[in-house]
N, C-alpha and C positions, 0 to 999 in steps of 0.2 A: 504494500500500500504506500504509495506514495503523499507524502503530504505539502502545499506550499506556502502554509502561512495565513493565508486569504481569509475576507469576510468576516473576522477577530474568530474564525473556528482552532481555537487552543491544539498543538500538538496530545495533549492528553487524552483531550476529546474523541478525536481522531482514533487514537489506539484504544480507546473503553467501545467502540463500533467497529473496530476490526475484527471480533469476536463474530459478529451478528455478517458478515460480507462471506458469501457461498462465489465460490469459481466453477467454471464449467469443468476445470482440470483434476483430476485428482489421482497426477503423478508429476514428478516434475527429475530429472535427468540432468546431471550437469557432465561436459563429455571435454576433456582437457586434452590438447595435444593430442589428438588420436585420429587414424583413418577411419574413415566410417567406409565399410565395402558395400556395395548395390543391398540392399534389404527391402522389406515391408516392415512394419511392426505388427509381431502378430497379437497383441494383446489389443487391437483398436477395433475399430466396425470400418467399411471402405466408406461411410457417411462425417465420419469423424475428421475433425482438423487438428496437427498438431502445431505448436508454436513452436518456431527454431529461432531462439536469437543468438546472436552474435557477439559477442562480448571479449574479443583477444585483443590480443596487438598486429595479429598478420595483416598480411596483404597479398592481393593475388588468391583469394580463396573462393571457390565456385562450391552450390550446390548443384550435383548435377541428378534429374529427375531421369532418369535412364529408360522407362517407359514410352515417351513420348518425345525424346530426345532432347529434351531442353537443357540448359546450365545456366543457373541464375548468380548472378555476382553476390554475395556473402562476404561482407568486411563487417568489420566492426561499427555495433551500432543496427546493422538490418535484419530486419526481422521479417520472417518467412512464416506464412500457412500453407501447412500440407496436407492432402491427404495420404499421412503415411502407413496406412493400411492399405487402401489402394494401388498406391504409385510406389513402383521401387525407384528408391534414393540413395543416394552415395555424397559424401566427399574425401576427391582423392589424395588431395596434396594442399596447400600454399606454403606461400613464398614469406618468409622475415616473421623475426615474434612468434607469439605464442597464438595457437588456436581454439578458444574457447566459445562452446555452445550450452544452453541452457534450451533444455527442450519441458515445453508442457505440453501433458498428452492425457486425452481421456483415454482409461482402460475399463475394462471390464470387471464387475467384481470378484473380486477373490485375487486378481493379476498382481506380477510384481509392476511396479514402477515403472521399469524398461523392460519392453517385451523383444528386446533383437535378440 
């Protein structure tokens, strides 16, 4: 939850309703320095979206959706929906720094977290 001050609504305030705020997600994946090879997640529905964000220092880093052929630029900062139950996805490599992703994904219940 982010908070920015605004409206005199008090930081404290904010976190006494953070209790009471439901997300759609409820698995969340942090993936550091790592290849990601072509996959699905099998723990999703093919209706489901997951959040990929981007959060390293690289550069030069693509998602590539191997399905459909596309590679979308993924630097730090962009944030991607996918259907990763669906679509097989991969990233193969970048260039300089560190490459971190933070994915949130609905799964199924009883699932782990990360279903690759």
């Amino acid at each position: 939850m982010v908070h920015n001050g605004i409206n005199g609504v008090g930081v404290e305030a904010t976190y006494s309703q953070s209790g009471f705020w439901l997300s759609v997600f409820s698995g969340i994946a942090v993936i550091g320095n790592w290849v990601t090879p072509s996959h699905r997640d099998q723990l999703g529905r093919p209706a489901w979206y997951d959040l990929l964000f981007s959060c390293g220092t690289d550069q030069d880093c693509k998602l590539d959706l191997t399905d459909i052929g596309a590679s979308v630029r993924y630097h730090p900062g962009d944030a991607c929906f996918t259907a990763g139950n669906a679509l097989q996805h991969e990233v193969k490599d970048w260039k300089g720094g560190g490459q971190t992703c933070v994915c949130s994904l609905p799964q199924v219940p009883g699932g782990r977290a990360y279903g690759h």
